[in-house]
Structures are given as structure tokens and as C-alpha cells.
Residue frames as qw, qx, qy, qz and C-alpha x, y, z in Angstrom:
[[0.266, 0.627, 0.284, -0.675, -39.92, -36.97, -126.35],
 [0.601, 0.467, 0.523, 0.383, -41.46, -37.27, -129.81],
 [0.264, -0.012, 0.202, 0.943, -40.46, -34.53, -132.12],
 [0.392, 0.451, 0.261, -0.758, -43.40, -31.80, -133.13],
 [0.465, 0.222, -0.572, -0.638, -43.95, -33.58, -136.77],
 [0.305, -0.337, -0.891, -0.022, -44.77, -37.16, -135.03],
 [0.039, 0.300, 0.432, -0.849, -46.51, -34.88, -132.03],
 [0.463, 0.378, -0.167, -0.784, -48.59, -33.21, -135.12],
 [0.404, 0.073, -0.804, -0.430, -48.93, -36.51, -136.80],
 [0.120, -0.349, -0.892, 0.262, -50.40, -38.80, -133.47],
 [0.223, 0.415, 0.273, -0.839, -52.73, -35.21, -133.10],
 [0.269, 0.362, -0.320, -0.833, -54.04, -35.36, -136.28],
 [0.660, 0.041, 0.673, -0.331, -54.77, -38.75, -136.61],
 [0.755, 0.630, -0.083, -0.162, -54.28, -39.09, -140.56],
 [0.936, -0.055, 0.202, 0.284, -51.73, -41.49, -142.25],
 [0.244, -0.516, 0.440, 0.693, -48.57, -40.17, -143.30],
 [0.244, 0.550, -0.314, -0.734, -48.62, -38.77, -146.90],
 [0.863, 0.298, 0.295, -0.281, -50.08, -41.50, -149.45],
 [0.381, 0.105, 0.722, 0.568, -48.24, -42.80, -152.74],
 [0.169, 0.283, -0.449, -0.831, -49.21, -41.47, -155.81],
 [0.419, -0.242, -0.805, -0.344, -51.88, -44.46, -156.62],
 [0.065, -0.221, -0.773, 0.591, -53.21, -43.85, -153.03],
 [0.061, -0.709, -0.613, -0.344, -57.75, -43.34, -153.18],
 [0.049, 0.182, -0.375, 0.908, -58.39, -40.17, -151.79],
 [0.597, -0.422, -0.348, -0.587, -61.82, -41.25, -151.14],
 [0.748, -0.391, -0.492, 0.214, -60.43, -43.60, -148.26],
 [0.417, 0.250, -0.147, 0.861, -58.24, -40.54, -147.33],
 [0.327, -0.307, -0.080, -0.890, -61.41, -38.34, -146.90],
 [0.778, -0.412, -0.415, -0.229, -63.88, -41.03, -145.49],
 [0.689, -0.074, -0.451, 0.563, -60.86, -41.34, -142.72],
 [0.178, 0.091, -0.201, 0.959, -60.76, -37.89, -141.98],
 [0.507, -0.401, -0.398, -0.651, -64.56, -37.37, -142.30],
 [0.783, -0.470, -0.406, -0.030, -65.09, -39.81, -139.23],
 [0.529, -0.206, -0.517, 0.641, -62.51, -38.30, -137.16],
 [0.259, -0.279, -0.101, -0.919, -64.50, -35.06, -137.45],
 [0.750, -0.484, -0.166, -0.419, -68.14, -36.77, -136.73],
 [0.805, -0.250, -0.507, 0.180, -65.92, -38.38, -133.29],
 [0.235, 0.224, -0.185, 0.928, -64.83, -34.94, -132.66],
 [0.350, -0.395, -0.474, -0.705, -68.32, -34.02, -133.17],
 [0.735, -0.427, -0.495, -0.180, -69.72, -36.67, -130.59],
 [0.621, -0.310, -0.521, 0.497, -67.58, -35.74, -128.02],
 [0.047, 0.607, 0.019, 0.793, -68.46, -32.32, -128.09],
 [0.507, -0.579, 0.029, -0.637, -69.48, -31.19, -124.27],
 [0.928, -0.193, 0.033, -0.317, -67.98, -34.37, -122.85],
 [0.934, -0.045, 0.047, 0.352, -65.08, -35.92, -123.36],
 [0.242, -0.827, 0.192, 0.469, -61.56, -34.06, -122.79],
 [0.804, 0.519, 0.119, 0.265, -59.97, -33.43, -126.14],
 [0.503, -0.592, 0.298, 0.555, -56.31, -32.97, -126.31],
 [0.490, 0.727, -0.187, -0.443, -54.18, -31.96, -129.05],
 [0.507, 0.523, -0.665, -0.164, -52.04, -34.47, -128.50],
 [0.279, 0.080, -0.920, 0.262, -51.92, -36.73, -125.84],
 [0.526, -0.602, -0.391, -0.456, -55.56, -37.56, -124.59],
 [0.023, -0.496, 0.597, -0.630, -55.00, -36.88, -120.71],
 [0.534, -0.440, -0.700, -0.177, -57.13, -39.15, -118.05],
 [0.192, 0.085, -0.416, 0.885, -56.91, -38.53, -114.67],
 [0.127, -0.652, -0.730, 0.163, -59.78, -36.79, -112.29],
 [0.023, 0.263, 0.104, 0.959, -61.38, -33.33, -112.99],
 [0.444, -0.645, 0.008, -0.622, -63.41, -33.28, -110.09],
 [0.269, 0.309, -0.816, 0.407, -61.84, -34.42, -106.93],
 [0.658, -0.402, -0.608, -0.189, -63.16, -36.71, -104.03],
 [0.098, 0.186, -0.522, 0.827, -63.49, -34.81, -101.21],
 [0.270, -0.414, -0.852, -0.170, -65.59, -36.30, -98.87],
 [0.202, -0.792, -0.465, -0.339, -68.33, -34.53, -97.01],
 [0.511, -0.839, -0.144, 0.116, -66.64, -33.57, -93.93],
 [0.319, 0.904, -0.270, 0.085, -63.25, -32.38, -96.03],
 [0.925, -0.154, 0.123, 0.326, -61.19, -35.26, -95.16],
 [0.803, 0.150, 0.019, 0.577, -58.33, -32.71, -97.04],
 [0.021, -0.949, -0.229, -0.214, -59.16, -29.43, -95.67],
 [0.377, -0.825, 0.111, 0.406, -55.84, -28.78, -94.59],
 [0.592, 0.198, 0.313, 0.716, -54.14, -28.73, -98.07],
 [0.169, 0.809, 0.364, 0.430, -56.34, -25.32, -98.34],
 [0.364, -0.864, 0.075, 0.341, -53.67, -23.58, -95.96],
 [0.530, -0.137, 0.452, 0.704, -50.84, -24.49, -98.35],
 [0.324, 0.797, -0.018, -0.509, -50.69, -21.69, -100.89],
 [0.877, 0.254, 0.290, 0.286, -50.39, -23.09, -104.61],
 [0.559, -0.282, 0.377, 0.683, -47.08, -22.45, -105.83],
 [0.421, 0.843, 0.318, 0.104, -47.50, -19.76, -109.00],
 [0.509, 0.226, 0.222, 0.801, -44.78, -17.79, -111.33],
 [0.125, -0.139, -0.083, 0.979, -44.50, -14.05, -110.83],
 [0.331, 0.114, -0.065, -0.935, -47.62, -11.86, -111.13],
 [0.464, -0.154, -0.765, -0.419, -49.79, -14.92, -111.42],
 [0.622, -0.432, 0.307, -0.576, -53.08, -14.73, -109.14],
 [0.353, -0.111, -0.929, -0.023, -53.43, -17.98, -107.07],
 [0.238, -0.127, 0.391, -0.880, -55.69, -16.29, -104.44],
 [0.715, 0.064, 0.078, -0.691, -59.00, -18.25, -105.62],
 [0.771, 0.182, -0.601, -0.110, -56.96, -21.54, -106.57],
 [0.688, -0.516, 0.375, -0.347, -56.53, -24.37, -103.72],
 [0.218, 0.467, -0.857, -0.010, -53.99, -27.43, -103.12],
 [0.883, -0.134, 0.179, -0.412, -55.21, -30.86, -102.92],
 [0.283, -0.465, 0.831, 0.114, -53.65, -33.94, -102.95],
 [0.617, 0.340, 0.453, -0.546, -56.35, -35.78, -105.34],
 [0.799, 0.561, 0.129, -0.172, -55.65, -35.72, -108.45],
 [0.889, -0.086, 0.288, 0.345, -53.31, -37.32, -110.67],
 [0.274, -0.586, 0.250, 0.720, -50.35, -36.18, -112.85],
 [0.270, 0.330, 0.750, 0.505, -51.96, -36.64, -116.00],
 [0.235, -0.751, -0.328, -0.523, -54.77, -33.94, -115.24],
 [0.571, -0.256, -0.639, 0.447, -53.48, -32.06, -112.39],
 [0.103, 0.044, 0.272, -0.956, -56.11, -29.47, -112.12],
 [0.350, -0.387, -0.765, -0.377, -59.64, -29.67, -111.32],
 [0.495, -0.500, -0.155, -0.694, -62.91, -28.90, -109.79],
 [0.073, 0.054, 0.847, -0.525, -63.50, -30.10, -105.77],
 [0.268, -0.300, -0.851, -0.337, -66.93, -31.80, -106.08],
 [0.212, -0.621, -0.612, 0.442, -68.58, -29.94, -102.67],
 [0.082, -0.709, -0.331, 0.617, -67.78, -26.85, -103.54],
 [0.424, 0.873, 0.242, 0.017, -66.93, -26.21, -106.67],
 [0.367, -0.798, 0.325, 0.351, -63.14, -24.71, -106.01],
 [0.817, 0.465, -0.332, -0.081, -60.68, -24.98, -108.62],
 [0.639, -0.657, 0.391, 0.083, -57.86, -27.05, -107.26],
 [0.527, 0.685, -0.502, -0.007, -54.62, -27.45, -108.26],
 [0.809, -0.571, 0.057, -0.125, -52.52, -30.13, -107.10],
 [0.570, -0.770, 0.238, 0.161, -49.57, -30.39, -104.58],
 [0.534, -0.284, 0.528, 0.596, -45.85, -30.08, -106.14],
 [0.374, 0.539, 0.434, 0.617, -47.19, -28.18, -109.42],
 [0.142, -0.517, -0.107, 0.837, -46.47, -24.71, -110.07],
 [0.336, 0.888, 0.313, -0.036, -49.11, -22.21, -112.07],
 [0.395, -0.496, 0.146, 0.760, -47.10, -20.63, -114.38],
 [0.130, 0.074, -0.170, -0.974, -49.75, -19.12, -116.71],
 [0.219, 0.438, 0.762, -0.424, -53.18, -18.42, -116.23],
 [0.337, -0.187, -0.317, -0.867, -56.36, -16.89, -118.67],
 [0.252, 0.099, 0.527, -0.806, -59.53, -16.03, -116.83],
 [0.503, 0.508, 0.489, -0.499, -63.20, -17.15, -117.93],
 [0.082, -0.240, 0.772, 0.583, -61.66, -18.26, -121.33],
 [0.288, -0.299, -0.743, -0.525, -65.34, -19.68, -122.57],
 [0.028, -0.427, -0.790, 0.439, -67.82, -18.63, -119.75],
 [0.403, 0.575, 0.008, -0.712, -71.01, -17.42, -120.93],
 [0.295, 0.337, -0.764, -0.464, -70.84, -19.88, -124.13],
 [0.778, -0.009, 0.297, -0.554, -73.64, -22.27, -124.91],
 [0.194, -0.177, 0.955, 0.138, -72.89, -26.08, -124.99],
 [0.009, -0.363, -0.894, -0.261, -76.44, -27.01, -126.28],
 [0.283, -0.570, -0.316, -0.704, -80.07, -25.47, -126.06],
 [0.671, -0.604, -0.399, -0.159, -80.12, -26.45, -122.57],
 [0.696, -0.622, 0.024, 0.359, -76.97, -25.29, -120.46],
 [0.565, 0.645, -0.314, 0.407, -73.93, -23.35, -121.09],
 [0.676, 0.019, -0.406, 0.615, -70.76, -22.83, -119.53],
 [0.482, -0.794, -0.257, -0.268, -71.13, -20.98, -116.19],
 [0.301, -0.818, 0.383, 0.306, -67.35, -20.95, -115.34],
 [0.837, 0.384, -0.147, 0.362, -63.81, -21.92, -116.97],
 [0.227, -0.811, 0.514, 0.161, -60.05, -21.09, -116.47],
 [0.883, 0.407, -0.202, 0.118, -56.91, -22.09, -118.03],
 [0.510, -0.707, 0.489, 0.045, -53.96, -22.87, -115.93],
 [0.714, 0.506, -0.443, 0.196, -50.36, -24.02, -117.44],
 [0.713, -0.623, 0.268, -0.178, -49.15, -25.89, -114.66],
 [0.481, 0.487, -0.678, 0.269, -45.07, -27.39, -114.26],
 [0.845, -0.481, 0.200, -0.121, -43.61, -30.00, -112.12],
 [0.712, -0.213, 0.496, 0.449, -40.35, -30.29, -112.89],
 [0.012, -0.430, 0.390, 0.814, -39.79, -30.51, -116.34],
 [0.056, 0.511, 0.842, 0.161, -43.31, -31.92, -117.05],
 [0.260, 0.008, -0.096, -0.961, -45.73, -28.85, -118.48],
 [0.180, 0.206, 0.953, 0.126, -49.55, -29.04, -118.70],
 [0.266, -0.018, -0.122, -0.956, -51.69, -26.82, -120.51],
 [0.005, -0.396, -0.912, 0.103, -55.54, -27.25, -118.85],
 [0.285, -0.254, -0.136, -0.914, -58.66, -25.79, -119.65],
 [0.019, 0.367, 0.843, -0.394, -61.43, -26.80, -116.93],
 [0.407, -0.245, -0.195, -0.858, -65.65, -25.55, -117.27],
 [0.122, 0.236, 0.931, -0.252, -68.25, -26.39, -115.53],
 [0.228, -0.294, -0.583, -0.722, -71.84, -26.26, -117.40],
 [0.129, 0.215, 0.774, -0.582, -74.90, -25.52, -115.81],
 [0.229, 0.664, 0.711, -0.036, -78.89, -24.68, -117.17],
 [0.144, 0.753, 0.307, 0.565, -79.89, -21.41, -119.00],
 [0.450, -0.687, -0.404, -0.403, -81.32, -20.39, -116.00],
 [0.840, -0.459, -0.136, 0.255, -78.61, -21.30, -113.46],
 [0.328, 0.873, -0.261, 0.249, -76.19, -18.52, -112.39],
 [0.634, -0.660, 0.402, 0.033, -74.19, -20.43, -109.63],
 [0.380, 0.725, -0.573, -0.046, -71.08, -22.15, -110.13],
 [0.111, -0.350, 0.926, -0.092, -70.38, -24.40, -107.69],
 [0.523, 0.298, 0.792, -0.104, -71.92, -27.95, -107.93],
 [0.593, 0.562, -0.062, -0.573, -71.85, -27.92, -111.40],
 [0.921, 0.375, 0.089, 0.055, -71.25, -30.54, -114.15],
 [0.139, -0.845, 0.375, 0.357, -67.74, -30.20, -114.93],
 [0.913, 0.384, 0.047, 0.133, -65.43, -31.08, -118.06],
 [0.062, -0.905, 0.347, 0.236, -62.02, -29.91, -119.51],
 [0.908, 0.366, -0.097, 0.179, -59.15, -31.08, -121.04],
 [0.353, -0.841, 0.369, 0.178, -55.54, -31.42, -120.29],
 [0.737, 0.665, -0.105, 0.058, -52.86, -31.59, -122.73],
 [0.559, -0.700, 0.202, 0.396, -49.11, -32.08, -121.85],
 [0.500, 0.230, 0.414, 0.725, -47.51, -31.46, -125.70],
 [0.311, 0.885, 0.288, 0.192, -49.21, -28.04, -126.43],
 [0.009, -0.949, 0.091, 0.303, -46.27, -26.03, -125.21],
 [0.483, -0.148, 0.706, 0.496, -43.71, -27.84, -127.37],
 [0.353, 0.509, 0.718, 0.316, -46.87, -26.89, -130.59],
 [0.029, 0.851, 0.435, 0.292, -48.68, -24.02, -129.60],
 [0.319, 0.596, -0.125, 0.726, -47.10, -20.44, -129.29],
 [0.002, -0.234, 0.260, -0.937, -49.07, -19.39, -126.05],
 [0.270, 0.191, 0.825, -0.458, -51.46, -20.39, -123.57],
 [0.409, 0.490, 0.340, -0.691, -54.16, -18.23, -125.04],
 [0.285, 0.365, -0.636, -0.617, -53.29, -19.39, -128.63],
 [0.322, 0.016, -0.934, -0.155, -54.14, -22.91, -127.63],
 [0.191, 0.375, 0.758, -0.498, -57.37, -22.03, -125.61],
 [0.579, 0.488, -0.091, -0.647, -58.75, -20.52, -129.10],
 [0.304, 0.118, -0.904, -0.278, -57.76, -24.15, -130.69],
 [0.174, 0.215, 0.905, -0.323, -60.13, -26.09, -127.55],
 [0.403, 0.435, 0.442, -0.673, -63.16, -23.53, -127.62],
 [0.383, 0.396, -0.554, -0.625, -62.81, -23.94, -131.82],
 [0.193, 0.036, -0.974, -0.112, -63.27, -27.96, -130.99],
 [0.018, -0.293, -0.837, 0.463, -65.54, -27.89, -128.41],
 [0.303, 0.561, 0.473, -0.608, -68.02, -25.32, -130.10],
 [0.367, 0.563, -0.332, -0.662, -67.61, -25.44, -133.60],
 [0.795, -0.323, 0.511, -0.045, -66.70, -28.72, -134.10],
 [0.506, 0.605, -0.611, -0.063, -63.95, -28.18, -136.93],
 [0.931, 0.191, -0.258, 0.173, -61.66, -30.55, -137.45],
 [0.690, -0.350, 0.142, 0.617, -57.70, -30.58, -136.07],
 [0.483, 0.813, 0.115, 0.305, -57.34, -27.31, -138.86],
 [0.479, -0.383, 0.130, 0.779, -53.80, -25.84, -138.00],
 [0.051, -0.256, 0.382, 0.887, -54.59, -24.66, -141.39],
 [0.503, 0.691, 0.350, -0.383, -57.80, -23.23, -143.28],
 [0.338, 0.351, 0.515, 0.705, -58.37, -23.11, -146.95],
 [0.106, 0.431, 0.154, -0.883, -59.59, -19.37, -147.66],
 [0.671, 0.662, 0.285, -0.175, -62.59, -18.71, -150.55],
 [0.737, 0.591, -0.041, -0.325, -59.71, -17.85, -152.66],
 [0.944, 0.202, -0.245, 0.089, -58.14, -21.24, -152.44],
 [0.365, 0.531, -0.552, 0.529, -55.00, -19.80, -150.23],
 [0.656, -0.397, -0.624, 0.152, -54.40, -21.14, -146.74],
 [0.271, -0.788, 0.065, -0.549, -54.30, -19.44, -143.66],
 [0.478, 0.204, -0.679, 0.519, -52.39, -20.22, -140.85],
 [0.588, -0.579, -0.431, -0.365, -54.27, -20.77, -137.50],
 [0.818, -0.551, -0.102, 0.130, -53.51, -20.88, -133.33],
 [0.500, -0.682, 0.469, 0.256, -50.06, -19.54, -133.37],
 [0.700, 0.152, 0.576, 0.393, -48.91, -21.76, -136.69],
 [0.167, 0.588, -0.406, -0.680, -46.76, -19.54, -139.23],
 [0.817, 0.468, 0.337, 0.023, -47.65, -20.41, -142.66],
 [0.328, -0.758, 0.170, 0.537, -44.16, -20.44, -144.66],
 [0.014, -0.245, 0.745, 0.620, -44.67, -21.68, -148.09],
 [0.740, 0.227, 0.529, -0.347, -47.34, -22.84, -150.27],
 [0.131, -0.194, 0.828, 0.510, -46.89, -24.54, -153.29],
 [0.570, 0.127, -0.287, -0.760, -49.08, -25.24, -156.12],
 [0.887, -0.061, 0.372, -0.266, -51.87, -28.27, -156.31],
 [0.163, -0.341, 0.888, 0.263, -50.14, -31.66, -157.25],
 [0.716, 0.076, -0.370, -0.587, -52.03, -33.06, -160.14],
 [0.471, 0.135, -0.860, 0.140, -50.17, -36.82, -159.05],
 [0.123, -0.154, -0.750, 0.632, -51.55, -36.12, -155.23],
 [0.088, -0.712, -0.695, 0.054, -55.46, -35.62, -156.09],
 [0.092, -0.852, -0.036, -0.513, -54.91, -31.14, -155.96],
 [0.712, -0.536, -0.286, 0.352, -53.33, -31.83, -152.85],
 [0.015, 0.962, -0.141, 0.232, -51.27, -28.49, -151.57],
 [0.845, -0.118, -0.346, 0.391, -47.73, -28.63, -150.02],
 [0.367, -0.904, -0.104, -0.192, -47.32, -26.72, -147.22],
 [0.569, 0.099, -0.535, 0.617, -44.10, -25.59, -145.19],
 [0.342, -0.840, -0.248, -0.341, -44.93, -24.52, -141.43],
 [0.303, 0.406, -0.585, 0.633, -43.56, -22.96, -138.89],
 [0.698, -0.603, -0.324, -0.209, -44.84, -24.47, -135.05],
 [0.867, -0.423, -0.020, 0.263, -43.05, -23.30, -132.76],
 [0.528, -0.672, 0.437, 0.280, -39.49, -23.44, -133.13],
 [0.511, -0.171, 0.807, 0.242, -39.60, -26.14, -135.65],
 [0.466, 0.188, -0.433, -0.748, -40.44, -26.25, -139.54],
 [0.601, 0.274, 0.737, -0.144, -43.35, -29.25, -140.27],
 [0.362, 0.266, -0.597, -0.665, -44.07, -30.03, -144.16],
 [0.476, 0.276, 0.823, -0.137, -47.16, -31.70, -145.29],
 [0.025, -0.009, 0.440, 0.897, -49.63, -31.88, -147.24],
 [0.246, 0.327, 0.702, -0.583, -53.24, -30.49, -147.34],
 [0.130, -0.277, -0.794, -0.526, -56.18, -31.17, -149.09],
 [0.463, 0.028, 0.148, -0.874, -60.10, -29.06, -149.32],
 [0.116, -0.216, -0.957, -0.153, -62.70, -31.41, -149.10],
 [0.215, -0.868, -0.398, -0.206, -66.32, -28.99, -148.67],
 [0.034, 0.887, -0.023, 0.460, -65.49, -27.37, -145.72],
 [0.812, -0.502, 0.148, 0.259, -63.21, -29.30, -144.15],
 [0.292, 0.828, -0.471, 0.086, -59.17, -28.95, -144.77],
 [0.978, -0.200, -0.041, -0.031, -57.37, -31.98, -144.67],
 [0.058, 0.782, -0.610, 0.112, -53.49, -31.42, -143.44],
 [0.967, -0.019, -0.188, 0.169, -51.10, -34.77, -143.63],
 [0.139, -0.882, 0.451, 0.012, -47.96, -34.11, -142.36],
 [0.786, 0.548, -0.283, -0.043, -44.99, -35.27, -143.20],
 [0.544, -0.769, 0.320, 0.106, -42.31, -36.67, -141.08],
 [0.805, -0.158, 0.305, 0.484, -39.51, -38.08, -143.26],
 [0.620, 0.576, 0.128, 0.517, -38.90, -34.96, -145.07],
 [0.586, 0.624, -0.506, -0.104, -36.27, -33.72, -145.41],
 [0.840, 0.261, -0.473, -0.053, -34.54, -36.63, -145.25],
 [0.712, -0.042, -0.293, 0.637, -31.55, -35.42, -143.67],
 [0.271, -0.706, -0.459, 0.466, -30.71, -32.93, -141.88],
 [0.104, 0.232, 0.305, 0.918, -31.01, -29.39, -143.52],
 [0.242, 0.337, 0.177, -0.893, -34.00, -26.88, -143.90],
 [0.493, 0.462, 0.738, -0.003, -35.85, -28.68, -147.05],
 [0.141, 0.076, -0.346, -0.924, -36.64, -26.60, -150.31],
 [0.791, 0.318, 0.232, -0.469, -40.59, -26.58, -151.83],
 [0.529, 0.561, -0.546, -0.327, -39.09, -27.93, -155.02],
 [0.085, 0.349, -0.901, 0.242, -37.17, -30.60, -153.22],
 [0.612, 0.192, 0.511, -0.572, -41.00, -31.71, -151.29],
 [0.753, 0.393, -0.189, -0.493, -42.41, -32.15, -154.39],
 [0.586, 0.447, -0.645, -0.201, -40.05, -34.33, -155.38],
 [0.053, 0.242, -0.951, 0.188, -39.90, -36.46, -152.59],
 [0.563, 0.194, 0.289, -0.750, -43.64, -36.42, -152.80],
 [0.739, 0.454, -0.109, -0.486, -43.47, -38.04, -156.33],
 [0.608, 0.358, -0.702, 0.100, -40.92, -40.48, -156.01],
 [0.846, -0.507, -0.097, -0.129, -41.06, -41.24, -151.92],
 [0.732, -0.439, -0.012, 0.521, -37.34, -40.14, -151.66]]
């Protein structure tokens, strides 16, 4: 299991901290395009934070319910957690292992995974474009063992259209967010931020006056001043989780570029700011 700094690094998709001689134009132009590809996949493609999931989010069940007896089995589910409207199928894979049954429209969870938190109509009622919004959703954190998977499922439908079932359907499923993000609901205000705003990866925000803000569950625990050597760049200590992350982040309009850092500290310890810096400006 990668640690939460690579975890935060493959998520982010930016190169580990530059050198000192390093362009920040190529820095920015890099980050710029993973935005507009964020962008383009708005309404469509499942974005993860870390690990892009594949897998089927609307099962093949064929006309005459070729699996209609999984819907006697009752889906496994942690204390106080409804399951009353969710159904077992045998369909889908372990990469994405909730989703939408294609006849009707059910959500279905599938066999050997236990629901072991749930948030209700997380984005329903939210417009994907001038022509359709979301017309259901749910988020289900679903175990198998000691495999987690935090999913968010919608299905989109016209202005005009108040049914649910037989709709379009998208979602994402993520198996790193509970190792990142504090709490189901922390990391269903990160998706609906991608999917309808289309920010960037921002753990952290620059505020108007020039201080960051800590986002989704992510303590901000240090900021340091801009490095003249690193383009104004900021060095940051967070807390995700459990675990400190140090990087560094950089305003570009109205974007906030965050690098993160994975070889500091070196060794094993807690890191100082001071100490950053310096391995910032020398690369040990």
C-alpha cells in the first residue's frame, strides 16, 4: 500500500517539487491541462482521487432477470445503516462494486461487500448542463475484507424528467479515499466540487488575502513564507488523515497549484518549516 504522500502525489498528477532552475511556465502549462481534462470529463467519466476505478456502473441484467434471486439476499450493512432500498447482485466487479441495474434503475450492491457508510441524495437536484440534471445519487462506503471503497453513483435525466429509473447513469469509485479523506461526506464535497465546478485537485485554496485554506477534511498546519528561489512558491505542512504531507503550492489566477513532497523529511522524525526550506534549496 502506497503511503498518503505518493497516494497524494499519483492524485495530483504534478511532478515532485522542481530544482531551483526549474520553468514554472512548464509547471503551470502541466497543471493547466490537467484542469481543462478534468474539465472534459465533467458529466462522464468517473473521477477518482486516486486510483481511477473501472468496472460496471450499470449492471447486465437481462430482460427476464436472469439474477432475480440475489434480490432475496439482504446486503450486508454496519449498524444503523439503511439497506432496505439497496439490492445484491452478482454483476459487478471489485473495482466498482456498486451500481445501477439497467431495467430498473435499483441501486445494487454487490455480493460479499458490506455497506458500512451511507449519505443520501448527496447531489440530486444539481444541474450537469442546460439540458439534464441529476435526478438521483447516493454514496455508499462499501468493505470486503480489508479492501474499502468509497462510491458515489447519479443518474442524470432532462429538465423535465422526474423519474429515476432508466436513467443515464455515472459515478465514481475510489478505493484510497479512506486512507486521505476524514469522512465519507468530506470526500463527497471533494467529487460534487470536480464534477460541477470543475476546480482543480485543490486540497488547498489560496484566500484573497494570499493565506491558504485547508479543504475536504485536510488540516492546514504550517505555512511558510513565498520562496523567492521557488518562483513565490508557498511551503505548506498538512495534516491528511493521520499523516503529516509537506509540499509546495503555488497561485496561478485562480487556480492553486499544490506539489507535494515525498522525500521530506528524509528520515524519520516530524520535519521542521525551517528544515523544508532547506531541503527545498539544496535537494537534501
Amino acid at each position: 500500500m502506497q503511503d498518503i504522500s505518493d497516494r497524494l502525489q499519483t492524485a495530483l498528477g504534478e511532478p515532485r517539487t522542481p530544482p531551483a532552475t526549474f520553468e514554472i511556465g512548464t509547471t503551470i502549462g502541466a497543471g493547466r491541462r490537467a484542469v481543462r481534462r478534468r474539465r472534459l470529463a465533467r458529466g462522464g467519466a468517473a473521477l477518482t482521487l486516486a486510483l481511477v476505478a473501472g468496472g460496471t456502473l450499470w449492471a447486465a441484467t437481462g430482460p427476464s432477470g436472469e439474477h432475480r434471486e440475489d434480490r432475496t439476499l439482504q446486503v450486508a450493512a454496519a449498524e444503523g445503516i439503511r439497506t432496505d432500498d439497496l439490492h445484491a447482485t452478482g454483476d459487478l466487479s471489485a473495482d466498482f462494486p456498486v451500481g445501477y441495474d439497467a431495467q430498473t434503475g435499483d441501486t445494487l450492491v454487490q455480493r460479499g461487500w458490506t455497506v458500512v457508510d451511507r449519505v443520501n441524495e448527496p447531489i440530486t437536484g444539481s444541474e450537469l448542463d442546460d439540458d439534464s440534471r441529476i435526478v438521483a445519487s447516493i454514496a455508499l462506503a462499501v468493505r470486503n475484507g480489508d479492501q474499502v471503497v468509497w462510491t458515489m453513483l447519479y443518474k442524470a435525466g432532462a429538465e423535465d424528467d422526474g423519474s429515476s429509473a432508466s436513467q443515464s447513469g455515472s459515478g465514481v469509485a475510489d478505493p484510497e479515499a479512506s486512507g486521505v479523506f476524514p469522512d465519507l461526506d468530506s470526500w463527497v464535497a471533494y467529487q460534487a466540487d470536480l464534477l460541477f465546478t470543475g476546480s482543480t485537485d485543490q486540497l488547498v485554496a489560496f484566500g484573497d488575502d494570499g493565506r491558504l485554506e485547508a479543504r475536504y477534511g485536510v488540516r492546514l498546519m504550517r505555512q511558510g513564507d513565498p520562496l523567492p528561489f521557488l518562483s513565490g512558491g508557498v511551503p505548506v505542512r498538512l495534516r491528511v488523515g493521520s499523516e503529516q504531507v509537506w509540499g509546495v503550492a503555488h497561485q496561478v489566477d485562480d487556480l492553486t497549484l499544490l506539489t507535494v513532497e515525498t522525500d521530506y523529511p528524509p528520515t524519520a522524525g516530524r520535519g521542521t518549516m525551517t528544515g523544508f526550506v532547506d531541503f527545498l534549496r539544496t535537494g537534501r
